[in-house]
N, C-alpha and C positions, 0 to 999 in steps of 0.2 A: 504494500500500500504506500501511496507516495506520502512526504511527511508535505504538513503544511507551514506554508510559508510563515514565517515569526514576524508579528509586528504588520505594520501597514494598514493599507485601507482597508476595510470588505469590499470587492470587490459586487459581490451579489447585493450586498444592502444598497451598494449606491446604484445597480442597474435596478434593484427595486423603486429606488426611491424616484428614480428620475421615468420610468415607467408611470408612475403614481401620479407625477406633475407633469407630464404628458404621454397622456392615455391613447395617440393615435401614432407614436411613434416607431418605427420598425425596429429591430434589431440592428442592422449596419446603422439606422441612425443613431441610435445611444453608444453603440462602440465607437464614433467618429465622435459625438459629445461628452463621453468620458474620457478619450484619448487627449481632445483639450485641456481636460482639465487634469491630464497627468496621468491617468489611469488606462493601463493598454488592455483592451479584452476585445476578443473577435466575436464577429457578429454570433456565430455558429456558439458562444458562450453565453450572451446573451441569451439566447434562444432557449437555450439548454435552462437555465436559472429560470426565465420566464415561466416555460414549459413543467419547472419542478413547483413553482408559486403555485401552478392552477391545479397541480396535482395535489400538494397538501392542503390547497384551502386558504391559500396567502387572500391578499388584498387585490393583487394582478386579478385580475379575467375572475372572481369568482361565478363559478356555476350555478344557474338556479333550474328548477323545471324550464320548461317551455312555456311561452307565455300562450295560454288557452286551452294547456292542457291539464286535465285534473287528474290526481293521484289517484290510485286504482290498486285493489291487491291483485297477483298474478291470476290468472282465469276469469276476470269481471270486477265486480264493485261488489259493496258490502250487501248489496240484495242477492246477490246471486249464492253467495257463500251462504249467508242465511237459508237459501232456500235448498243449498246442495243440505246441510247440517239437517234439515229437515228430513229432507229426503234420506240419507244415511239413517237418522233416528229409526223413520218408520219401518227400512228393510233389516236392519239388526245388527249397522254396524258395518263398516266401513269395505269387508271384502264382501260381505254379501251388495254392498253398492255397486261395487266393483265388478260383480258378477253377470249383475243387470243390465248396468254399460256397456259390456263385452260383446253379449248377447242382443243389444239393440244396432248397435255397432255391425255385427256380422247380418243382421236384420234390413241393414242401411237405411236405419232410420236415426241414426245418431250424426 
């Protein structure tokens, strides 16, 4: 593992920061505006640090749903779960559900 360098700037906090205080700006352009100011990082590192922001959750790009789309559990919404749980109740439990499905399924009515 390489060691890190002793001492100096972060090199990542300031490609965050300046990220932060301008939100439309590319990778080569913060690597040519931090280069001004003393600090050498290629764009290709930029990118890579950005790229780690939106992965843990930074300030950078955070992720949200999609705007119009409403959360959902996997197979429907909470009616449908509700009415599978029903339906498992009434056959006796979850493989004899299973059973049913199968069997509607090979029916080709599922």
């Amino acid at each position: 593992m390489a060691k890190k360098a002793k001492g100096g700037p972060n090199k990542s906090s300031a490609i965050r920061d300046y990220k932060t205080a301008n939100p439309t700006a590319a990778p080569k352009e913060i690597a040519e505006a931090l280069a001004k100011d003393g600090l050498v990082v290629s764009a290709q590192f930029v990118s890579t640090v950005l790229s780690n922001a939106k992965k843990k959750g930074g300030k950078i790009g955070k992720r949200g749903p999609k705007p119009g789309r409403k959360a959902a559990a996997a197979g429907g919404g909470l009616e449908q779960l509700l009415t599978a749980k029903k339906m498992v109740e009434q056959l006796g439990g979850i493989e004899n559900a299973r059973s049913a499905l199968n069997v509607l399924a090979q029916l080709g009515l599922g």
